[in-house]
N, CA, C and O atoms as a GROMACS GRO file, in nm:
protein
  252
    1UNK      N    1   4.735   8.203 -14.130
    1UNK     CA    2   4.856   8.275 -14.098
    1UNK      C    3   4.970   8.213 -14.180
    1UNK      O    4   4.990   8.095 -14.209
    2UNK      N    5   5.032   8.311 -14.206
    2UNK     CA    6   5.178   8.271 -14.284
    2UNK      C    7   5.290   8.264 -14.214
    2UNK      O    8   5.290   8.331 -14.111
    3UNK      N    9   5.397   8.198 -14.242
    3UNK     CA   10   5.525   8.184 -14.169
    3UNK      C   11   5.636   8.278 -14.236
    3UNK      O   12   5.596   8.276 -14.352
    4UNK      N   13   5.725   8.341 -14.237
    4UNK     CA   14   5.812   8.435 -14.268
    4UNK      C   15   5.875   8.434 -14.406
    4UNK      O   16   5.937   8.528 -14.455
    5UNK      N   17   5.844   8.272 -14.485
    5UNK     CA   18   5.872   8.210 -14.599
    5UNK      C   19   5.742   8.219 -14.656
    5UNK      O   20   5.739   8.158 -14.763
    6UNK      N   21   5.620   8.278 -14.621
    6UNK     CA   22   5.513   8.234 -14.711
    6UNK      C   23   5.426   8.124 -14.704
    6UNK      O   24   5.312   8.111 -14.750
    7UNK      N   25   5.523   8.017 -14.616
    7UNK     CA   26   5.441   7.919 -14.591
    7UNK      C   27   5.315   7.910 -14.511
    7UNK      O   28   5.313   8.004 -14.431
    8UNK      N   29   5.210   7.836 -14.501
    8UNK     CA   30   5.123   7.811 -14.414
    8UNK      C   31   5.147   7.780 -14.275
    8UNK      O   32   5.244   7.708 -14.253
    9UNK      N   33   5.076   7.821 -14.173
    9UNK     CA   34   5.080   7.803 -14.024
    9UNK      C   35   5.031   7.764 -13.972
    9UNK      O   36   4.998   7.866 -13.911
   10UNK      N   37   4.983   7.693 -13.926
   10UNK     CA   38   4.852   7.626 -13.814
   10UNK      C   39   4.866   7.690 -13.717
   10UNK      O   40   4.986   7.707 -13.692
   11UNK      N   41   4.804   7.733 -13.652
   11UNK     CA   42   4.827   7.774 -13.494
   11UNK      C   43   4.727   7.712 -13.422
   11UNK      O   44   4.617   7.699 -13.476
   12UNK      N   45   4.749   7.664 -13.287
   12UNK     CA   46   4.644   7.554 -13.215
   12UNK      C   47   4.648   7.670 -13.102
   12UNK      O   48   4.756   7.725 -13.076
   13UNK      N   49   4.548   7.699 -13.046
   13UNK     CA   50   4.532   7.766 -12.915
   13UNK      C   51   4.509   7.686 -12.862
   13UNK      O   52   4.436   7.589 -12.881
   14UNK      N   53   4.614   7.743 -12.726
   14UNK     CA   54   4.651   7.626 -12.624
   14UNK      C   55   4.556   7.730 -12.461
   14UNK      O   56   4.559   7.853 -12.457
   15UNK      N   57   4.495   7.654 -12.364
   15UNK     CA   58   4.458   7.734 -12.241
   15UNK      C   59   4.578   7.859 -12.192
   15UNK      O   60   4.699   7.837 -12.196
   16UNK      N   61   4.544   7.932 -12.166
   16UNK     CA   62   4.628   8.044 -12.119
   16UNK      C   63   4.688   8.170 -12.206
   16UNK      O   64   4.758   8.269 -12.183
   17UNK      N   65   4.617   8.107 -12.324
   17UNK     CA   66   4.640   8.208 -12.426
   17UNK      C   67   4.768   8.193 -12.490
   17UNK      O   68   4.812   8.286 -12.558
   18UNK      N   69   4.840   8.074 -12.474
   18UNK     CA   70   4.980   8.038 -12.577
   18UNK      C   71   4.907   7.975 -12.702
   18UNK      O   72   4.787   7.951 -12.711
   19UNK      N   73   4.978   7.959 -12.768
   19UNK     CA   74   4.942   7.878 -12.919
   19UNK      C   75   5.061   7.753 -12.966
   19UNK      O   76   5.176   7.794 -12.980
   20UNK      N   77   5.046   7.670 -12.978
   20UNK     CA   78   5.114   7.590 -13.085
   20UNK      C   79   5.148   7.595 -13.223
   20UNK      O   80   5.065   7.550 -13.301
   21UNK      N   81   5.256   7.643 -13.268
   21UNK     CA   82   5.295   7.646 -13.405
   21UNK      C   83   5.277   7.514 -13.455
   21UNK      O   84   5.319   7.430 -13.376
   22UNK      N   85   5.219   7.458 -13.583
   22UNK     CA   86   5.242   7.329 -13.648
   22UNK      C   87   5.304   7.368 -13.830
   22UNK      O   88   5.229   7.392 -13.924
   23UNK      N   89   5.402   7.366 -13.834
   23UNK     CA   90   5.444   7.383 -13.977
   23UNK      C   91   5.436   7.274 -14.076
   23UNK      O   92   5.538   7.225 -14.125
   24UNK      N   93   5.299   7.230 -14.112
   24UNK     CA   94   5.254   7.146 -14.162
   24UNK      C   95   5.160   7.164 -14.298
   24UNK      O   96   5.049   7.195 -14.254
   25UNK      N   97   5.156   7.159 -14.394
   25UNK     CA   98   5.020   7.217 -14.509
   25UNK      C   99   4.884   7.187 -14.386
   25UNK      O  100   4.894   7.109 -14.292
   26UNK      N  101   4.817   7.233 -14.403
   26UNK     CA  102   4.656   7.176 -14.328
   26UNK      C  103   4.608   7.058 -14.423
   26UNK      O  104   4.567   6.950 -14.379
   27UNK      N  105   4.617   7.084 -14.533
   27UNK     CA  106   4.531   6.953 -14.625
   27UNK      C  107   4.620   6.829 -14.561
   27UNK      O  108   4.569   6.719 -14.540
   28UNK      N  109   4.713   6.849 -14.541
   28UNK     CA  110   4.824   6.698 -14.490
   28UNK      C  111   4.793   6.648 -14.341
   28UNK      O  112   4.786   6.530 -14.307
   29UNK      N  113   4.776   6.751 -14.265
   29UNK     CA  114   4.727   6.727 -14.138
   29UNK      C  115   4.589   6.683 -14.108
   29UNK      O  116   4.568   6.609 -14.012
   30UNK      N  117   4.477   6.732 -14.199
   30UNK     CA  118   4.363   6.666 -14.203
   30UNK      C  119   4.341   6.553 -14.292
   30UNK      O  120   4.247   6.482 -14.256
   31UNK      N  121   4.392   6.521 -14.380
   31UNK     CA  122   4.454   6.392 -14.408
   31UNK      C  123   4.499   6.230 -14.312
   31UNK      O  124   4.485   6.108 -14.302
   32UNK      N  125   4.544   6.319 -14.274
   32UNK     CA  126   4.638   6.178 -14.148
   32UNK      C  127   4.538   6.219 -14.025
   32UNK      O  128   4.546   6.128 -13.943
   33UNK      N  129   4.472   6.290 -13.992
   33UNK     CA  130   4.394   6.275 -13.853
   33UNK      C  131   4.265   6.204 -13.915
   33UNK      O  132   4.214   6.123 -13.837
   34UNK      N  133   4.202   6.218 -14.038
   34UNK     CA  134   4.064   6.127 -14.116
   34UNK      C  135   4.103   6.157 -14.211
   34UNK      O  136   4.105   6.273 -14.253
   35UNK      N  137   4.156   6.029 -14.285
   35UNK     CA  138   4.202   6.022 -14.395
   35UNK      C  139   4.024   5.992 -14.512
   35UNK      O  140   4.017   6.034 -14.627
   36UNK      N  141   3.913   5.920 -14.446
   36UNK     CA  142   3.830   5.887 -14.485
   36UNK      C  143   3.774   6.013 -14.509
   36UNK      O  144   3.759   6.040 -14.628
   37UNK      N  145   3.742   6.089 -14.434
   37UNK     CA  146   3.638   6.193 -14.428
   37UNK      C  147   3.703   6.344 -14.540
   37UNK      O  148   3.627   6.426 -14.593
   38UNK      N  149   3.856   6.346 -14.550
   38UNK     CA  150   3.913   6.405 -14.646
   38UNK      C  151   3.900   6.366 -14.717
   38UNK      O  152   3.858   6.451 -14.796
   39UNK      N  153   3.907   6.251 -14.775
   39UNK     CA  154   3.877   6.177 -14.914
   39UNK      C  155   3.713   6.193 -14.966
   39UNK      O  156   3.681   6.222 -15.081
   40UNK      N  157   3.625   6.168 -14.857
   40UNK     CA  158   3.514   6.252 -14.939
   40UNK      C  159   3.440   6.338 -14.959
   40UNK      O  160   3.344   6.352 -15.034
   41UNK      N  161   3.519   6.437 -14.842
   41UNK     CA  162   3.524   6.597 -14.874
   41UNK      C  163   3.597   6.661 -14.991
   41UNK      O  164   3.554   6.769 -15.033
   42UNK      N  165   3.657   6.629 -15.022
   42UNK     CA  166   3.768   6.652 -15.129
   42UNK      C  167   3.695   6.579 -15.263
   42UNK      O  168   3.706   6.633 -15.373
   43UNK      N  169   3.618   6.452 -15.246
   43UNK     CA  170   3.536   6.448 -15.353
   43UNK      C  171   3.419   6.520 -15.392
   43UNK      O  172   3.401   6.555 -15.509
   44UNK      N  173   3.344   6.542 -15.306
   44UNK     CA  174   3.238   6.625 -15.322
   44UNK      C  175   3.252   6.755 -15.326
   44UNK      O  176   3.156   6.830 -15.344
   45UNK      N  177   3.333   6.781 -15.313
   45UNK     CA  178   3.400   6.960 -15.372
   45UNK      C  179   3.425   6.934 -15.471
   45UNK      O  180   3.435   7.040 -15.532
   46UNK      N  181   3.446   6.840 -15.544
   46UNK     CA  182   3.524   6.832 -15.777
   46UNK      C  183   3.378   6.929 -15.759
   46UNK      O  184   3.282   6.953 -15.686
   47UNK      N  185   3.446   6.962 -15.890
   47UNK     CA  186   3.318   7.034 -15.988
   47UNK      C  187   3.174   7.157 -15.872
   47UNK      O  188   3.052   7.160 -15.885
   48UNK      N  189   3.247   7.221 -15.793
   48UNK     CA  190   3.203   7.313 -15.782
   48UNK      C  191   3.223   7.452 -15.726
   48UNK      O  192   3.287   7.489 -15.628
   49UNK      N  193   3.149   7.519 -15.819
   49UNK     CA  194   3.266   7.659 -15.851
   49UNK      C  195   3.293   7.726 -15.769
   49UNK      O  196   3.201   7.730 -15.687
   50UNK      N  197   3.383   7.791 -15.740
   50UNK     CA  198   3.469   7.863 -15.617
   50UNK      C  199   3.428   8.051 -15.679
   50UNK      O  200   3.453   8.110 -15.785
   51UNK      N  201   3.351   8.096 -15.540
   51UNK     CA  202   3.285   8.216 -15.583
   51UNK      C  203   3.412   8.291 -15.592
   51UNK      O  204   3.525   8.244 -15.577
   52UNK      N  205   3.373   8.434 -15.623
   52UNK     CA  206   3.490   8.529 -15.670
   52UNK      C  207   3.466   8.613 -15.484
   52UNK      O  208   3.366   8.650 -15.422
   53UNK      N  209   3.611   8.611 -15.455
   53UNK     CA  210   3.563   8.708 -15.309
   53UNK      C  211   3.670   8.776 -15.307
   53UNK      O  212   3.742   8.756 -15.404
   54UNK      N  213   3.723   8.880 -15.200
   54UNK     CA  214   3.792   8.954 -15.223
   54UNK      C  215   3.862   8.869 -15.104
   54UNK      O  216   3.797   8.775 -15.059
   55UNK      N  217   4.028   8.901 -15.032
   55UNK     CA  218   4.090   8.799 -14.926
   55UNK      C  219   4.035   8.923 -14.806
   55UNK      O  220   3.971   9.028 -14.808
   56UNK      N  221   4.112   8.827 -14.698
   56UNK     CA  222   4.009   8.926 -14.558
   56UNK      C  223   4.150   8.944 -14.492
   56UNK      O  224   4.225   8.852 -14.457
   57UNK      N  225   4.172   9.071 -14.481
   57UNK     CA  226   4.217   9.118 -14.382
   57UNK      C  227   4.279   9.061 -14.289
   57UNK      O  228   4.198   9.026 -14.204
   58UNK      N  229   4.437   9.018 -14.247
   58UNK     CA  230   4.464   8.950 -14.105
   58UNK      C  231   4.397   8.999 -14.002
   58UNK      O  232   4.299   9.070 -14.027
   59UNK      N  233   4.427   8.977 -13.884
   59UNK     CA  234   4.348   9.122 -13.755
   59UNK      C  235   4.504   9.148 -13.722
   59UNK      O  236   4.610   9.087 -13.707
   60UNK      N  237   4.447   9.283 -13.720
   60UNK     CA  238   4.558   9.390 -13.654
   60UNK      C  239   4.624   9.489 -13.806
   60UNK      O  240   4.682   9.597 -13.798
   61UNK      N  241   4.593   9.414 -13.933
   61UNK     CA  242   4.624   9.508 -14.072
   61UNK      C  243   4.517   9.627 -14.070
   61UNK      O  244   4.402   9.594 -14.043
   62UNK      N  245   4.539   9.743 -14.092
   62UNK     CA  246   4.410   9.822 -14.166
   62UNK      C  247   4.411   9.745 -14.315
   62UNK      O  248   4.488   9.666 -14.370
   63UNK      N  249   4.277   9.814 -14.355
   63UNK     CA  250   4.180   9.746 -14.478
   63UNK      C  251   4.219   9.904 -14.551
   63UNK      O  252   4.175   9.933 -14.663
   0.00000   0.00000   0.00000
């Protein structure tokens, strides 16, 4: 989800069906929660190729 600027959104679903906004990049937030486990996820992704796909639909857009 995007924020009104384009930016990225996190949204955390919270019980009761509210959500938490976090206006944070995600790579930064998974970063600082395992900084280890980003570091070698992020290595073992170099060098491999990112298929061609088309983007998906928010829910609630027609296609």
């Amino acid at each position: 989800m995007t924020d009104d600027d384009a930016n990225p959104e996190l949204r955390v679903l919270l019980p009761g069906g509210e959500y938490l906004s976090l206006n944070i990049p995600v790579s930064r937030l998974l970063y600082q929660l395992d900084r280890d486990a980003y570091i070698e996820a992020l290595n073992a992704a170099r060098g491999v190729p990112v298929p061609a796909v088309e983007p998906i639909a928010e829910q609630g857009e027609s296609a």
